[in-house]
C-alpha positions as CSV (number, residue, x, y, z in Angstrom):
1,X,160.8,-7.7,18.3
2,X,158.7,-10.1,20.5
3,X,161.6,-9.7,23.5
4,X,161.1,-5.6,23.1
5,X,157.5,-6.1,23.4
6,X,157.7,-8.3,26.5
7,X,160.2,-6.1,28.5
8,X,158.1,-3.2,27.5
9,X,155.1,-5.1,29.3
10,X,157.0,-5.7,32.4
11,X,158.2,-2.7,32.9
12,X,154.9,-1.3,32.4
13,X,153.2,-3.4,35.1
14,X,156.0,-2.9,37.4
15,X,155.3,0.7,37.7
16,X,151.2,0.5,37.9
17,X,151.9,-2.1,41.0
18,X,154.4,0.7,42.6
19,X,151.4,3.7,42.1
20,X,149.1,1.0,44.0
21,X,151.5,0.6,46.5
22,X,152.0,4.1,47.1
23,X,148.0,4.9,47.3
24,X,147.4,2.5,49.7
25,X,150.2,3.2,52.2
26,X,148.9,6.8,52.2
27,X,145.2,5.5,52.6
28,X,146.5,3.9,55.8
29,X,147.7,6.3,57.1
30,X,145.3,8.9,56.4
31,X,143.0,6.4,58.5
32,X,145.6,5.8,61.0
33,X,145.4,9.5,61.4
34,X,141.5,9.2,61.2
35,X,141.4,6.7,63.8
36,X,143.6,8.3,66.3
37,X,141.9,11.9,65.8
38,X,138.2,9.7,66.9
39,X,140.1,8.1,69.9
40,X,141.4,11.5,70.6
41,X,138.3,13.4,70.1
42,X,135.8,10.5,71.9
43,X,138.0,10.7,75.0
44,X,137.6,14.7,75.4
45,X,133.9,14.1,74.2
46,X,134.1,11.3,78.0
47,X,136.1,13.4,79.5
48,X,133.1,16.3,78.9
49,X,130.5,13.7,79.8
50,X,132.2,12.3,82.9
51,X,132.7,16.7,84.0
52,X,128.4,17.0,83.1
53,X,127.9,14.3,85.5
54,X,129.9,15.4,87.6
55,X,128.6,19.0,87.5
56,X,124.7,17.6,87.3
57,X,125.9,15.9,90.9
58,X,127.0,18.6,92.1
59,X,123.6,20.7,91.5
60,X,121.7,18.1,92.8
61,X,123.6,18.3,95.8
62,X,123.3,22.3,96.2
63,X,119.3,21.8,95.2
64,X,119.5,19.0,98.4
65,X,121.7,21.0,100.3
66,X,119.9,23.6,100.0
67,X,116.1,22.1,100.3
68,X,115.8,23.3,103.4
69,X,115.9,27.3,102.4
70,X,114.0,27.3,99.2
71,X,110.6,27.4,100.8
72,X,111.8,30.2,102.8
73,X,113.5,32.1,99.6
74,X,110.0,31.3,97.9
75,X,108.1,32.9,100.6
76,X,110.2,36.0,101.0
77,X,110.3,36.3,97.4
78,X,106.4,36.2,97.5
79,X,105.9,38.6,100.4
80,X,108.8,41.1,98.3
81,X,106.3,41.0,95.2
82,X,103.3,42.0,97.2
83,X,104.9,44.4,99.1
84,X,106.0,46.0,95.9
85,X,102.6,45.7,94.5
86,X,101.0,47.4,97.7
87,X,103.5,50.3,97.2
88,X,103.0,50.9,94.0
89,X,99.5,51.0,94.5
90,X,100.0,53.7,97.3
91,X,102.4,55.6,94.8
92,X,99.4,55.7,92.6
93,X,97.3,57.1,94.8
94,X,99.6,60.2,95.7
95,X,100.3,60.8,91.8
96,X,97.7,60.0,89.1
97,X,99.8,60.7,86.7
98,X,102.4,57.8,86.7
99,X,99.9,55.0,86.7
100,X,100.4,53.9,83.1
101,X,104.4,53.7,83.5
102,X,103.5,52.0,87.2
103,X,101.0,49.5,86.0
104,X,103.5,48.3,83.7
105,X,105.9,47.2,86.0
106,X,103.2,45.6,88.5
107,X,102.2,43.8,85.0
108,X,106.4,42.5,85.5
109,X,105.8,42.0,88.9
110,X,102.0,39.5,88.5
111,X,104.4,37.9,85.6
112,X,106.9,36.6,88.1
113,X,104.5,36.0,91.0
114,X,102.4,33.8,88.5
115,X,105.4,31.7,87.5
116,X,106.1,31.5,91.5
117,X,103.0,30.0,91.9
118,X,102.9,27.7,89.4
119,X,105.8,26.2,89.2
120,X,105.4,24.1,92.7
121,X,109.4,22.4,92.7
122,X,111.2,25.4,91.2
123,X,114.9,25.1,92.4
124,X,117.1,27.4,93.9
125,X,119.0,28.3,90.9
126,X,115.4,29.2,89.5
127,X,114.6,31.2,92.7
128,X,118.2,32.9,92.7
129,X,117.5,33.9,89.3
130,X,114.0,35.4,90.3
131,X,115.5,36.8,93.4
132,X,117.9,38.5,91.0
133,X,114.3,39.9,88.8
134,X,113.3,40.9,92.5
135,X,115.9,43.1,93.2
136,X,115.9,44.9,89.6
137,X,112.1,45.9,90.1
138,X,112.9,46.9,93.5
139,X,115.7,49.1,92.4
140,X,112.8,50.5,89.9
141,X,110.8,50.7,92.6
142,X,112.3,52.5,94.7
143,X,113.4,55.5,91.6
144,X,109.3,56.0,91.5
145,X,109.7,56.5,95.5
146,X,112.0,58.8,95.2
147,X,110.7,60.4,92.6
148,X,107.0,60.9,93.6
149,X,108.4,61.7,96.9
150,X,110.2,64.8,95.3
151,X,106.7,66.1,93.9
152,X,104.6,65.5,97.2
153,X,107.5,67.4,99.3
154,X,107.8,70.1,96.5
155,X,103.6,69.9,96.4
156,X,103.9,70.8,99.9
157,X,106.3,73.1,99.7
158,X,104.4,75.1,97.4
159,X,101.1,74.6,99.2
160,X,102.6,76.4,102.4
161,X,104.0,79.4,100.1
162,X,100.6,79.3,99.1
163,X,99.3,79.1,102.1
164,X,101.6,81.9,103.6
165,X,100.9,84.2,100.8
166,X,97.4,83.9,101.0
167,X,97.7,84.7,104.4
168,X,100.3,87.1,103.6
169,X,97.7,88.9,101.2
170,X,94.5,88.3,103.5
171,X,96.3,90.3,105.9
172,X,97.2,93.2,103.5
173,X,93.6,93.0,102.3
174,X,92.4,93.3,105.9
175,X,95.0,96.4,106.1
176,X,94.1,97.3,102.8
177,X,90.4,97.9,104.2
178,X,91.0,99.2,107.3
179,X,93.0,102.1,105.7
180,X,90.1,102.6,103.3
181,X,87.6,102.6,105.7
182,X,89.8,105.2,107.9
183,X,90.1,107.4,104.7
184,X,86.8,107.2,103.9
185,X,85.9,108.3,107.9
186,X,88.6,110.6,107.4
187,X,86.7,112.2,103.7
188,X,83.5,111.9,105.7
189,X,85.0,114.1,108.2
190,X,86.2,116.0,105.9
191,X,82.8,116.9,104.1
192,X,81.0,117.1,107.3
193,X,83.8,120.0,108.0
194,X,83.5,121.3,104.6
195,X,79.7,121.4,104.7
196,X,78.1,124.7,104.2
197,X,74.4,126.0,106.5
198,X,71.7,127.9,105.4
199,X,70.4,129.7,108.5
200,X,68.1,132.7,109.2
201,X,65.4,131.8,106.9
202,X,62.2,133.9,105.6
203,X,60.2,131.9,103.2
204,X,56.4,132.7,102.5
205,X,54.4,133.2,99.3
206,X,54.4,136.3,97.6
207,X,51.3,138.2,95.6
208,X,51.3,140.2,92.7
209,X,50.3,144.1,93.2
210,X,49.1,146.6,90.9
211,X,52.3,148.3,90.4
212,X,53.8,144.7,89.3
213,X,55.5,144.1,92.2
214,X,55.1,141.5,94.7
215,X,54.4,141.3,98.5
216,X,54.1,138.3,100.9
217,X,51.3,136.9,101.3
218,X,49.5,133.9,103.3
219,X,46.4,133.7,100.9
220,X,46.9,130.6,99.0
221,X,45.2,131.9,95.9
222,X,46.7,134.8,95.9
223,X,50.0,133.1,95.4
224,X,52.0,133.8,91.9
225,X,56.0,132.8,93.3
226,X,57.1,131.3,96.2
227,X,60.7,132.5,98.1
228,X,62.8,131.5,100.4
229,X,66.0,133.6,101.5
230,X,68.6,132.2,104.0
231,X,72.0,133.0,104.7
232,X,74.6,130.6,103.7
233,X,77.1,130.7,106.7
234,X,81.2,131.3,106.4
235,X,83.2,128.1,106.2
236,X,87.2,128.5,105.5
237,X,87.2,124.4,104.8
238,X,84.7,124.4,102.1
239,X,86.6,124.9,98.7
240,X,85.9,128.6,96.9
241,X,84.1,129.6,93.8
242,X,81.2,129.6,91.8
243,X,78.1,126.7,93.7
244,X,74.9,126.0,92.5
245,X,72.3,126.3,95.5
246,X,69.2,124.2,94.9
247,X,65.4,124.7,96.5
248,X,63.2,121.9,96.9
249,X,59.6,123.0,97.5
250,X,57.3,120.3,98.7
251,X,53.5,121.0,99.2
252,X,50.8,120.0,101.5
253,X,50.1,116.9,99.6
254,X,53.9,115.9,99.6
255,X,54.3,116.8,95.6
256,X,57.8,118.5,94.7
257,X,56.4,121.8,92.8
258,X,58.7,121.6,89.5
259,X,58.5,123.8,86.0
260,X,60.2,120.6,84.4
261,X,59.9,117.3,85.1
262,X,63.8,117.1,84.1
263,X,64.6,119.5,87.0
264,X,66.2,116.5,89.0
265,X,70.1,117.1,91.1
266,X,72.1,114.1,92.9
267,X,72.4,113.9,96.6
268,X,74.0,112.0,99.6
269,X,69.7,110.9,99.8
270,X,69.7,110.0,96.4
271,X,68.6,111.6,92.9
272,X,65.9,114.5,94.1
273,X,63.8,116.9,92.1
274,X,64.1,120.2,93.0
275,X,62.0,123.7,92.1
276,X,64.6,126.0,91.0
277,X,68.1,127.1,91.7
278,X,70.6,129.5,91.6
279,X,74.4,130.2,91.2
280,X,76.1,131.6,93.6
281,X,80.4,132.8,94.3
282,X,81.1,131.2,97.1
283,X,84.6,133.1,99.3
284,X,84.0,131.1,102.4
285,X,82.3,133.8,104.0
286,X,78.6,134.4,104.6
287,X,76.1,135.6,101.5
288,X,72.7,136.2,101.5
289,X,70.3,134.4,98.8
290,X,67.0,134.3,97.9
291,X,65.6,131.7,95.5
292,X,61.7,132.3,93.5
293,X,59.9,129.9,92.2
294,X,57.1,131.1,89.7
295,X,53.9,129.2,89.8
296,X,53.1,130.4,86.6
297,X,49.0,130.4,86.9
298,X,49.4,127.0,88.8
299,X,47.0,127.4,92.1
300,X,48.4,126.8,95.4
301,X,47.0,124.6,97.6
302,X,46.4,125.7,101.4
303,X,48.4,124.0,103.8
304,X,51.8,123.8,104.9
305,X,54.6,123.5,102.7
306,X,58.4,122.7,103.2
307,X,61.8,124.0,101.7
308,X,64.6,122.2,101.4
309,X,68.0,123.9,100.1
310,X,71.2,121.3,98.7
311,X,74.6,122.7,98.4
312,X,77.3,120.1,97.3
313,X,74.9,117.4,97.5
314,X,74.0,118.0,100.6
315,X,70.7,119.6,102.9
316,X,72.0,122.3,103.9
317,X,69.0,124.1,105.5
318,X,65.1,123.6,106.0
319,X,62.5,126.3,106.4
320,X,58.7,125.6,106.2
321,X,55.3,127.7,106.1
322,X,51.2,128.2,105.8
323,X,49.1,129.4,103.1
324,X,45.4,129.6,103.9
């Protein structure tokens, strides 16, 4: 019993001391792994260092090389921005309506000129990269050029149709009145053809006999109608049918004698008031007329009076005579 028990014990032990083994040898070389994966890994992690420095040298010797140009760049980028700025004002100026969209881009443009400024020892990857801004904006820039160029040509373009038409139509207008001005010459003419005269005239005032007739008289109160009769020449030009002839009798204190204050007929003188009228049918060829005017118990005044006869509008005849 006591020998089972002991090489029960042993055998025990000897297996726990294999399982330690065992761990340990893989420990070491999980680290040997470890280790060589750090030496691996720090050398690339050099190997990056030693190509920085390298590549840091190397941009300090393009900023050195090229010390001698960045003042230059710097200026030319500085005289580029103001240029831009001084067209884009100008572009304003010739179309009001693209300041807001311009403005924003001179706001771009102030941006960079600002940081050109203040940043005294920019270097020339700094002003390549600006440079690069520059030539964006000026590629901007130059679209608003273009474009506002289109309107002002296509402004001008439509100002000289404009300007053409309006002569175009000043000229028609000035043809325009010329042929009304002949027309109307030519309907003056016309008229003055087609106007009708009253010639061969007896007017004198007329008194009442005892039979009831009447005889001419130059006794002013004797006077009970005044009458004029005329004959109205031939005129193949002046349209046919029925005209109304009117008399105007004036007395020796200038008064129109009138039955009615309404008695009033438009002429080439103007709205006149006339005595009386009478119709007439008119063939173009000559026709005696008389015309009376009744003073109905009016007294006439001594002096001389006037008669005027209108045809169409127009005097057509004057006679005149003395009551006493």
């Amino acid at each position: 019993m006591t020998e089972e028990t002991t090489d029960f014990k042993n055998e025990s032990g000897s297996n726990s001391n294999g399982a330690f083994i065992a761990i340990i040898i893989l420990l070491l070389l999980a680290l040997g792994t470890l280790a060589y994966l750090w030496s691996s890994k720090n050398k690339q992690l050099n190997e990056c260092k030693n190509d920085f420095a390298l590549v840091q040298a190397d941009l300090q010797g393009v900023n050195q090389m090229m010390s001698g140009y960045v003042d230059n760049m710097s200026n030319d980028l500085r005289k580029d921005f103001q240029n831009m700025m001084e067209t884009y004002d100008a572009l304003m100026k010739k179309d009001k309506r693209s300041t807001d969209s311009i403005m924003v881009q001179k706001q771009k443009i102030q941006e960079l000129m600002d940081e050109l400024t203040n940043n005294k020892k920019m270097s020339a990857s700094q002003l390549f990269k600006l440079r690069k801004e520059n030539e964006t904006l000026r590629s901007i820039m130059k679209s608003y050029v273009v474009q506002i160029d289109s309107l002002n040509t296509l402004n001008l373009k439509l100002e000289s149709t404009l300007e053409k038409t309006t002569s175009q139509l000043t000229s028609t207008t000035s043809e325009r009145d010329q042929y009304k001005e002949e027309a109307a010459q030519s309907a003056a003419q016309v008229k003055k053809g087609q106007k009708l005269i009253a010639s061969n005239f007896a007017s004198s005032g007329l008194k009442m006999k005892l039979n009831n007739t009447t005889e001419e008289t130059n006794r002013a109160r004797s006077v009970v109608q005044i009458k004029s009769s005329f004959t109205i020449s031939e005129n193949p030009l002046t349209p046919s049918g029925v005209k109304t002839v009117y008399m105007q009798v004036i007395d020796p204190s200038g008064k129109t004698l009138q039955t009615r204050t309404s008695n009033v007929v438009q002429t080439d003188q103007g709205n006149i008031a006339f005595s009386d009228k009478k119709d007439i049918d008119y063939q173009n060829e000559r026709v005696d007329v008389s015309i009376y005017y009744d003073m109905k118990g009016q007294e006439a005044e001594k002096g001389n009076y006037k008669i005027k006869i209108y045809v169409d509008g127009l005097l057509i005849g004057t006679d005149s005579f003395t009551l006493k």
